[in-house]
C-alpha positions as CSV (number, residue, x, y, z in Angstrom):
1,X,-56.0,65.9,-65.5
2,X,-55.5,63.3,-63.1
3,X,-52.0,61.5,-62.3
4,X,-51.7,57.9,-61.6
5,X,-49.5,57.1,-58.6
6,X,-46.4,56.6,-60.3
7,X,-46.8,59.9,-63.3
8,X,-46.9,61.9,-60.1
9,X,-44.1,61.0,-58.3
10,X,-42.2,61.3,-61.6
11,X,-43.4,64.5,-62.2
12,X,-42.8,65.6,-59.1
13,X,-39.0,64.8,-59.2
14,X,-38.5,66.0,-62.5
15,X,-39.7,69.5,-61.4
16,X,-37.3,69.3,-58.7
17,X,-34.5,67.9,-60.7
18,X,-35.2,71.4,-63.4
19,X,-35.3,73.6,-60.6
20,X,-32.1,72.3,-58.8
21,X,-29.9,71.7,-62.1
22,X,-27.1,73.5,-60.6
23,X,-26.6,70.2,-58.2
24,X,-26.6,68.0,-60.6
25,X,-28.7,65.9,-63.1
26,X,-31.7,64.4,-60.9
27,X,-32.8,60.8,-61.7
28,X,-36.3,61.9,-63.3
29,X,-34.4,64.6,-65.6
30,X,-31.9,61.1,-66.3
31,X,-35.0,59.5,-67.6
32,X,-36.6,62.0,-69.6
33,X,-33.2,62.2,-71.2
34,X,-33.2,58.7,-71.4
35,X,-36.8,58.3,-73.2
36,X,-35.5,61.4,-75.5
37,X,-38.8,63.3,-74.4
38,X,-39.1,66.7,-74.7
39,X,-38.8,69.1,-71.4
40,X,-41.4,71.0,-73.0
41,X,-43.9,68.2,-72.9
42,X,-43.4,67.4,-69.8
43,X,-43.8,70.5,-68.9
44,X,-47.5,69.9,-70.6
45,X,-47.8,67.7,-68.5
46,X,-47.7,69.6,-65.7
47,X,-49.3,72.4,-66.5
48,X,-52.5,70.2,-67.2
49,X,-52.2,68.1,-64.1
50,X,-51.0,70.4,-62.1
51,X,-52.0,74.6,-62.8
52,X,-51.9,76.3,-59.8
53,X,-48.2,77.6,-59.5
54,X,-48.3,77.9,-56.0
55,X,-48.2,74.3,-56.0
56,X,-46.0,73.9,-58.5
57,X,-43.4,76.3,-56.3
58,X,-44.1,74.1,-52.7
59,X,-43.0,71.0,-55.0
60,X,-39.7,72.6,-55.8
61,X,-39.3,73.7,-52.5
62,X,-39.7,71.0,-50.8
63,X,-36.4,68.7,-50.1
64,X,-36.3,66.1,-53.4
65,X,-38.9,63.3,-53.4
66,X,-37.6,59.8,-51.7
67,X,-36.6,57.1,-53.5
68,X,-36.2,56.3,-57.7
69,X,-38.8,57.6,-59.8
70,X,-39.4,55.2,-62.3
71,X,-40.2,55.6,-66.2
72,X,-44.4,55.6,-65.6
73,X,-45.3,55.3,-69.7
74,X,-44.6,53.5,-72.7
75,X,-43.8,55.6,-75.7
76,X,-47.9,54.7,-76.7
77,X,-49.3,55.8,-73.4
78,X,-46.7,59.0,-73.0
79,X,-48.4,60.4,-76.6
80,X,-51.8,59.5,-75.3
81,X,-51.8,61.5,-72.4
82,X,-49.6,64.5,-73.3
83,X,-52.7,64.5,-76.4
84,X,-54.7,64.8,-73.4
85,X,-53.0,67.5,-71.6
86,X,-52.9,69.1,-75.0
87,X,-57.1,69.0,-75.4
88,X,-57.0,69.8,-71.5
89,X,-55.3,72.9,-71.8
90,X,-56.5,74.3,-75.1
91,X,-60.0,74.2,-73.9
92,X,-59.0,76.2,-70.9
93,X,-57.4,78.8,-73.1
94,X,-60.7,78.5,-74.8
95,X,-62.2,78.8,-71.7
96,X,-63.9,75.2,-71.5
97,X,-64.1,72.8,-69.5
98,X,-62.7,69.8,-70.4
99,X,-65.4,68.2,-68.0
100,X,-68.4,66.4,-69.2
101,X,-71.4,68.3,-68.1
102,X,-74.1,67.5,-65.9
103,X,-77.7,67.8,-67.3
């Protein structure tokens, strides 16, 4: 699944913000608050977007993201893609690609 720009950065800071609840509430985990969205679909999300763990660990890791994130859907386009992520990760437990194949 590919981010745009601004899901990305969001993303990002909201996995830090989970990670490093004991410092406070992060401005990404504000906003999904906010929105009244689900952790566990953000976490979806992710795990469509972004699967390898190792990466997901060196984004927590790292010092917090710079700057705001900023709210990157509307309530239309946040159901449309975490429908995506949905379809992206059922056909990997399916073992599918969610790829078009070349012929």
């Amino acid at each position: 699944m590919r981010l745009s720009r601004s899901e990305e950065i969001f993303l990002r800071q909201w996995m830090y913000d989970e990670t490093h609840y004991q410092e406070g509430t992060g401005p990404a985990k504000r906003l999904q608050v906010q929105h009244g969205v689900s952790p566990a679909d953000l976490a979806t999300l992710i795990a469509a977007a972004i699967p390898d763990p190792a990466e997901q660990e060196a984004v927590v890791a790292d010092l917090p993201p710079a700057g705001s994130p900023q709210w990157p859907w509307s309530v239309e386009t946040f159901h449309e893609r975490l429908a995506e992520a949905r379809s992206i990760l059922q056909g990997r437990a399916s073992g599918k690609s969610s790829l078009p194949s070349a012929r």
